[in-house]
Every structure is written in C-alpha cells, then in structure tokens.
N, C-alpha and C positions, 0 to 999 in steps of 0.2 A: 689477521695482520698479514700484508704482505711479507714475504720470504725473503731471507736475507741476501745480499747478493755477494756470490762466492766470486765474482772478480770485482775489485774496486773502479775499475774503469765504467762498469755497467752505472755507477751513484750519477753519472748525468742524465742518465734515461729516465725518462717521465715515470711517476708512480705507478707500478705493476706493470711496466713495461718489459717485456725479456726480448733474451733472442732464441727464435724458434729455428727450424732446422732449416727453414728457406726463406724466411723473413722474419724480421718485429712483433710480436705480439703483444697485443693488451689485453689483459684479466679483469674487467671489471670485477668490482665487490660483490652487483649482483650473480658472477656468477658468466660463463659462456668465453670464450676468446675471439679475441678481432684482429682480424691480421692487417697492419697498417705499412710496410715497406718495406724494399726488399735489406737485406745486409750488408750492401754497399753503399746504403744511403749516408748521410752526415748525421750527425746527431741536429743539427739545426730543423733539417728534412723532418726527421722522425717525430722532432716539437711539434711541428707544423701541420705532419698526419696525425697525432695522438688528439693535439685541439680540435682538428677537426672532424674527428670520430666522436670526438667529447660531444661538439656541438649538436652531431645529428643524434646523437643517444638523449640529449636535453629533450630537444625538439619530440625526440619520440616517443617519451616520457612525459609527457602530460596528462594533466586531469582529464583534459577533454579526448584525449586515446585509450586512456583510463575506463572510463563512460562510457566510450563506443564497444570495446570489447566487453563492459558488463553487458551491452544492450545485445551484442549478436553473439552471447554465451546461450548455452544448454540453459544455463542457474536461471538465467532472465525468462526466457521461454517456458521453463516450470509453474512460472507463475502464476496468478488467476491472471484475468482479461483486464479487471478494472486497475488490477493492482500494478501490471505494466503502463498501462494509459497512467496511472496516479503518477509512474517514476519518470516517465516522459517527459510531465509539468514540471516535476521539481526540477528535475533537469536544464528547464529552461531558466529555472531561479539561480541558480547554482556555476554553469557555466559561466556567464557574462563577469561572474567574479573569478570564477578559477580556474578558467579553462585550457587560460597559456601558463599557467603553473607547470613545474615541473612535478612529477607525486610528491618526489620526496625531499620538497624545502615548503608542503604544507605543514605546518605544524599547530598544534593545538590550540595557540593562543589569534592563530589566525580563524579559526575554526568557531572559538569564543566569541572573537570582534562579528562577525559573520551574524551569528544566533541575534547579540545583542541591539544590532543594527534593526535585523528582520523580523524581531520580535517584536521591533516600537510599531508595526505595521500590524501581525497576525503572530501571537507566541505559538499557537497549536501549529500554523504554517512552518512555522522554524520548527520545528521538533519533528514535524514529517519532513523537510528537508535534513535534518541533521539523521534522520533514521537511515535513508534515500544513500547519503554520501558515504555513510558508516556502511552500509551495504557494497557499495563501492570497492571499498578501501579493504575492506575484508574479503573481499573475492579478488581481488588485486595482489593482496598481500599472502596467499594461500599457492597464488601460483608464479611467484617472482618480479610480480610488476612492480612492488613498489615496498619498501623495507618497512612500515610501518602502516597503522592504522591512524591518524591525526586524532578524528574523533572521538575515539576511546579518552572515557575520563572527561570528558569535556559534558557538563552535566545540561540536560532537556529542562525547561524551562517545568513547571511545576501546575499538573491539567487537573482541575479539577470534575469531579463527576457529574453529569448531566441528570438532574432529580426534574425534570419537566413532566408531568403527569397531563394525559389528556383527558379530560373531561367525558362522560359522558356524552355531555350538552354539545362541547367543541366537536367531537366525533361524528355526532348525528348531524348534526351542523353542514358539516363536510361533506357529509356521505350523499346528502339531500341534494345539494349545488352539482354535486359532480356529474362525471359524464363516466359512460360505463367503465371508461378504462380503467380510470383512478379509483372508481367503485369498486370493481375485482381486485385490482392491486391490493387497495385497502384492507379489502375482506381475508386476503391471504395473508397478509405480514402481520395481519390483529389476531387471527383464528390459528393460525401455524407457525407466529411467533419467528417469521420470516423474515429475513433481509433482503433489500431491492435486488441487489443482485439475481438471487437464488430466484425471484417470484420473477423478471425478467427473461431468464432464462429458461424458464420451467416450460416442458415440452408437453403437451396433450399422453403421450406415449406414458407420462408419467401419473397418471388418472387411472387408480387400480381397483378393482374390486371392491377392496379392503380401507383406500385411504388415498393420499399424495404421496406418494414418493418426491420424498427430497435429502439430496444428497450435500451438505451447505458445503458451500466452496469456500468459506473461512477455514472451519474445523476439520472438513472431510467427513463427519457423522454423518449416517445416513439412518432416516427413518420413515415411518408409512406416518402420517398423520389421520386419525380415524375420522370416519363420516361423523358429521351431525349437521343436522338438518339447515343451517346457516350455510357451511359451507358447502352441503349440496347446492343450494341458491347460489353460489356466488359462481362455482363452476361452471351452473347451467346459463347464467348471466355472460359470462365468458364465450359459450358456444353463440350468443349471439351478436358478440361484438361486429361492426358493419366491415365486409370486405367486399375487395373489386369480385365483379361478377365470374367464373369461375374460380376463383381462389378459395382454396383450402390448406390454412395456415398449419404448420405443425405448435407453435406456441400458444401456451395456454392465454399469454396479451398480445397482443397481435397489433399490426398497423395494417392498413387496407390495403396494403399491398402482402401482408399473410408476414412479413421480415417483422425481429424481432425490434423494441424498442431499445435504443442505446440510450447508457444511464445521465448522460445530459440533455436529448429529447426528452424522456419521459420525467427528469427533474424540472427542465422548463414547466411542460403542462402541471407538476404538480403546486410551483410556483403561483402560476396564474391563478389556479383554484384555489390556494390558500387566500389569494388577494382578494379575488372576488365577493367568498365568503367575510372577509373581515371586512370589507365596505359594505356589504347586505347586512351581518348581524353586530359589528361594534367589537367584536370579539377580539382577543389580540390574534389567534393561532400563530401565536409565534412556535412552532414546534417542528422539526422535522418527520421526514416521513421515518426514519430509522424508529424515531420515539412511537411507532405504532406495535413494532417489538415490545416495547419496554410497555406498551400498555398492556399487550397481551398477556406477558408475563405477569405482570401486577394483579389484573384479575385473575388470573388463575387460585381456585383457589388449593389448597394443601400445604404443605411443611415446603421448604427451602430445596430440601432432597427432592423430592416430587416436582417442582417449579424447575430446577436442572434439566430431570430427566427430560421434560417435556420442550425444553428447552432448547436441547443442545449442547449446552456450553460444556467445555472441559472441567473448566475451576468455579466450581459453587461462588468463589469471592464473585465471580463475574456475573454470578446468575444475582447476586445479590445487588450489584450495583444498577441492574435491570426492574428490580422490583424498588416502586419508586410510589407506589400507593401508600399514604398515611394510616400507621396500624393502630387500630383502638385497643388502648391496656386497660388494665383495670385502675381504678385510685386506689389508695394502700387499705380505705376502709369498705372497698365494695366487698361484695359475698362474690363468692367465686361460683358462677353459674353450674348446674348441673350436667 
C-alpha cells in the first residue's frame, strides 16, 4: 500500500506521487522511482506528467516487450535448437492476439478464451502455445516485468498417448523405398532408440570404438550405444552417403554439401517417402518418424527396468508410454510355461 501522506495538502497528487528533494516523484507498484517535474510545477502540470509517464510505462509493458526480452535472455539461449525455433512459431500464434496488451491486464480468463478458440483448430497446438506463454510470464514475473503469471491454473487441454506401433511389414516397406538418408536415419532412431534431433545432429567424432555416443538433448543422458552387426551396416551406409567432390562432412547424415540436415528439410523428405510408399504398397504409414523410438523400445526385449535403461528416459512411466507392442498373457487356464 502506498504511504500515508503526512501533509494533507499532498491528497491531490496522483497516487504514489511525492515530493522529492528536487522534484515529483512517482513509485510505481512495480517497484523503481520516476522523476516527473520540478517543485514549482502546478498540481494540474504534475496530472499531466504523471499520465504521461503512465502512458509510456503501458506502452512498455506489453506482451510483445514481454516476448522480446524472453527471446534475447541468457533462459532462452540455454535452450535446445529445435526447442527455440518451436517458441519462435508459437510466438507468431500468440502475438497477433496479445501483443499490444499490457502484462498485467492479461488475465486468465482471457488466457481460457485463447486455448478454446485454438483448440477448435489443433488442441496439442494450444497446449504448446499455452506451455510457450506460461514460459513467458514466469521469466517475466521472476524478474519484475510483470506482477503475475495469467496462465497458471488455466488448465491444457487433455493429450492422449500415442499407441501407433510399426509393423514389421510397414518398416521393411519403407526402408526398401528409401534413399540412403532416411535409411541411416531410420536405422539409428530404430536400433539407438533415437530422436531426430539427436540422430541429425550426431557428428562422425562420435563413432567410438565401443559404440555411439549420444548425448540426447531432451534429457541430457549420455550413453555409448554398443556395436551389433545391423548398426555397423547402417554407419558404414552413412560413410557413403553422396557428397560434392572434395567434401568431407563431419555429420554422421549429411547433405552434399557435407552441412547438417535442418529438422523441416529432412521432415520434408521423410514426408515424401512416407507418400510414396503408401501409393506403391496401399499401406496407410500413417506414423511418424518419432514412433521409430517407440518401436525400438517395443522390441526391445527384457523387463520395463531394462527397456529405461536402454532407453534413456528419466521416469520409467515415460519408458512405458514408449513401449506400445501388444503383450501376450496367459488365459487364466493356461499352464504356465517352464
């Protein structure tokens, strides 16, 4: 609460206005003093400077000064690669609604109508913009930009888990059609239980002795993935992906200029070859490249514990939600094998 004012004459000055030792000052709530006129101004004057300090602290205060300072902070640049380019997009969802907002006359229920709207189009899209904003708002509010979080409490629409299992048949399908890139690709996300990202970025330097080193940029685990004899084929497959004549790429996928693939180039072409194969065999492949993870882990065989470790993931629920193979039980009257 502002401070009482020890002379009665001060009750026509604007709220949190004083007088300082050589002019007017105003205290914002958030916090800092603004010196708006000198002491022999009028009190009409000092209405006049106070509104229009008011106005330029609105103006500076917006969503969209909000945004920029999350994008040119330390926080934002810790981030992975994909996962800056992901806030980028949303950003551009998100702005055109609330950009000339001020922070803090966003409020939750505007936050609601938002989700509701952008849900009738992509509910998963609303829930990574509502993550995006809430990100926002919490590195805003940590360092005085803006008195609240909106999106706290404002509830994500409700995602259900992706059970797509790839075939065999769909697999081999694919792998047949393809061109070597998507072949390597393939062979590391199925065999190393690999995310695009990580298999995109993965350097030749990291071809050990012993295995792959891979460090996942989701989790931050880092492990050797050991030889067998598949993905020796796949790497020596890899050393002969075509490049321009002197070029020698450091990346284990390459484009013939030796530069690594960026994850909507290389989602195009996997695109294409999904299409192609399902006009050649009738198949649906409706699957993404992620679910080549989830098949890895599915085959895998051993206990839940074991499929983690080999895995990566932090929380076993997650290794669970990965393993997406149909498991044969017993019927209540079988004999229980040896």
């Amino acid at each position: 609460m502002p401070r009482k004012r020890t002379n009665p004459q001060d009750y026509a000055l604007p709220k949190r206005v004083y007088k300082g030792r050589s002019t007017y000052e105003w205290k914002p709530a958030a916090g800092g003093t603004v010196r708006l006129c000198s002491l022999e101004a009028s009190i009409p004057d000092i209405w006049q400077a106070y509104e229009q300090k008011v106005k330029e602290a609105d103006e500076v205060a917006t969503v969209q000064s909000l945004i920029t300072s999350f994008f040119q902070s330390a926080d934002f640049q810790e981030l992975a690669t994909e996962t800056r380019k992901d806030y980028r997009k949303y950003a551009k969802k998100v702005l055109p609604v609330f950009g000339k907002m001020n922070v803090n006359k966003v409020k939750p229920e505007h936050v609601r109508l938002y989700m509701d709207k952008r849900g009738l189009s992509s509910r998963i899209q609303a829930n990574r913009e509502h993550a995006f904003f809430s990100q926002c708002f919490r590195f805003g509010y940590e360092r005085g930009l803006c008195k609240s979080n909106p999106c706290k409490g404002v509830r994500k629409f409700k995602e259900t888990s992706r059970k797509r299992y790839i075939t065999d048949v769909e697999y081999n399908a694919l792998y047949k059609a393809a061109d070597p890139v998507i072949q390597v690709a393939m062979e590391l996300a199925y065999l190393c239980c690999a995310r695009q990202g990580d298999i995109l970025a993965m350097r030749t330097s990291q071809i050990l002795e012993d295995g792959i080193f891979i460090a996942q940029g989701k989790t931050g685990i880092e492990q050797i993935k050991e030889w067998s004899p598949r993905l020796r084929k796949a790497i020596a497959l890899s050393k002969q992906l075509p490049t321009k004549p002197g070029v020698v790429s450091t990346f284990v996928v390459c484009q013939p200029d030796g530069s690594r693939f960026t994850r909507d180039g290389f989602s195009s072409r996997w695109r294409k070859t999904r299409s192609k194969v399902r006009e050649i065999t009738g198949l649906p492949m409706d699957f993404t490249f992620h679910d080549l993870k989830a098949k890895g882990i599915s085959d895998l065989d051993g206990t839940l514990q074991e499929k983690q470790e080999i895995s990566g993931h932090k929380d076993i629920r997650q290794t669970a939600r990965y393993d997406r193979k149909v498991h044969k039980v017993r019927a209540v009257d079988s004999k229980k094998s040896k």
